[in-house]
N, C-alpha and C positions, 0 to 999 in steps of 0.2 A: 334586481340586477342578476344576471345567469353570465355567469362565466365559463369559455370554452375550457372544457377536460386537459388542453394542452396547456392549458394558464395555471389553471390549478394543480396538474401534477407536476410542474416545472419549480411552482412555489413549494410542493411538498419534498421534492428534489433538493431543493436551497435549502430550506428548515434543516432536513435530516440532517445532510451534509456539516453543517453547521454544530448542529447534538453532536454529531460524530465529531468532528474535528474537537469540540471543543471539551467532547469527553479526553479525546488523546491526548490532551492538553495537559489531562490531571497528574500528577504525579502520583506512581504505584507504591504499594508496600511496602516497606523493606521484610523481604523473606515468604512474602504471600504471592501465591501465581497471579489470584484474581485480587484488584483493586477498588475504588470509588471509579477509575475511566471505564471497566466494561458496560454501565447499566447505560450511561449515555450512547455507547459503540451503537449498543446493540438494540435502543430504541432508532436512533439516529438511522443505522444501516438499513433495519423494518419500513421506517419512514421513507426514509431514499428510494426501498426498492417498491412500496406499495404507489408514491410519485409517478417511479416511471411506470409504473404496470397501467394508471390511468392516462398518464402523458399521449402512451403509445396506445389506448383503444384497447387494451387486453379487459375482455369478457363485456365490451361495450353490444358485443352482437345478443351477448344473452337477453337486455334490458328489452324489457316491450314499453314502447311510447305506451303514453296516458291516454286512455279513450274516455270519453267524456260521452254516456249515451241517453240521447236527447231523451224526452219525456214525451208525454200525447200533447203539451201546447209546443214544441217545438223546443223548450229550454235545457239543458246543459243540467245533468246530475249535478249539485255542487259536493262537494266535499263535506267528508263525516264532519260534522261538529256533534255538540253537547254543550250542557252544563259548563262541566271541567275540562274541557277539551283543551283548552287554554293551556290549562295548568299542566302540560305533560312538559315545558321546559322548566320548570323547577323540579323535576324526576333527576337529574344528576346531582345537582348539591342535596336534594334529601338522601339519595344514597350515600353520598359522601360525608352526610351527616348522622344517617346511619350505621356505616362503616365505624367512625371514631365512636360510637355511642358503644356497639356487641360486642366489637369482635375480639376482647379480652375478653371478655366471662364466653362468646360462643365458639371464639374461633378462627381461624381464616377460612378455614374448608366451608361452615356451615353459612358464614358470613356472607362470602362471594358467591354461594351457590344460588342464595335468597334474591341477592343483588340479579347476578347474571337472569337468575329465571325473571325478574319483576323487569329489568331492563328487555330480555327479548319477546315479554309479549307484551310491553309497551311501544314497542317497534313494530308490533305485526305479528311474531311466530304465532305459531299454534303450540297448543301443549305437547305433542310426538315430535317438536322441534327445542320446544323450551327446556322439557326436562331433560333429556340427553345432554340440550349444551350444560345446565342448570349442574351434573352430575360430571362431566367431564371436563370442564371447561378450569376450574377452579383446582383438579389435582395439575394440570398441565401446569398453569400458572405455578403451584406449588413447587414443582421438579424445576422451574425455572427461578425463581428466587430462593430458594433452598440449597440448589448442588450446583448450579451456575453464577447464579451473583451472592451465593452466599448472604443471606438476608435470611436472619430468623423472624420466623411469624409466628403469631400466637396459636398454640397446639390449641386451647380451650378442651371442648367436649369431646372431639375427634382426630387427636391426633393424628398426623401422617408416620407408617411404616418408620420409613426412612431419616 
């Protein structure tokens, strides 16, 4: 079943909406700027706005339809399979199963960098895409739960500066 881009980003609209409201819902600090409401604001508000960016068609022109190019009897390439080809949806809870196993004795930085690279060339990147993200992707994340939602994460082997 394929659902139109304006269904899906209208539901991702209402979700967000929702995290948001229902972070502002929470009660702050006493004496602290930031509380338990910003991490919902601010997934909430990301959701809302990635919604409408699909709702309304934004970067739909970049996408190339799927070409399917026949063979010498006339049939339809199919699709990569494998072996284990299967098994790349249980790639999220092994990471997540991952994640609780290292990232006390390795880290967050070294943790998420593993994660991130194994996740995007499970998704397609090439390696001059993986490692970049693999390397940047996870101090971002860092500067974001650290100096904005104030969440301490495990320094392990490579502490952050900061």
């Amino acid at each position: 079943m394929r659902l139109p881009d304006r269904v899906t980003g209208l539901f991702l609209v209402g979700l967000g909406a929702a995290a948001a409201y229902g972070g502002w819902q929470l009660p702050p600090v006493p004496g602290q700027p930031v509380g338990p409401n910003v991490f919902p604001l601010v997934i909430g508000s990301g959701l809302a706005l990635c919604g409408l960016a699909i709702a309304f068609g934004i970067g739909h022109s970049f996408e190339e339809e799927e070409e399917l190019i026949p063979v010498e009897g006339g049939q339809p390439t199919p699709p990569p399979t494998g072996k284990f080809y299967g098994l790349r949806a249980l790639l999220p809870p092994a990471l997540l199963l991952f994640y609780v196993a290292v990232a006390d004795k390795l880290g967050f930085i070294i943790t998420a960098a593993l994660i991130v690279f194994v996740t995007s060339t499970a998704l397609g990147a090439r390696w001059k895409l993986s490692l970049p993200l693999a390397v940047l992707a996870p101090i971002g994340i860092h500067l974001i739960f650290s100096k904005l939602l104030r969440v301490p994460l495990p320094a392990g082997l490579l502490p952050m500066p900061w």
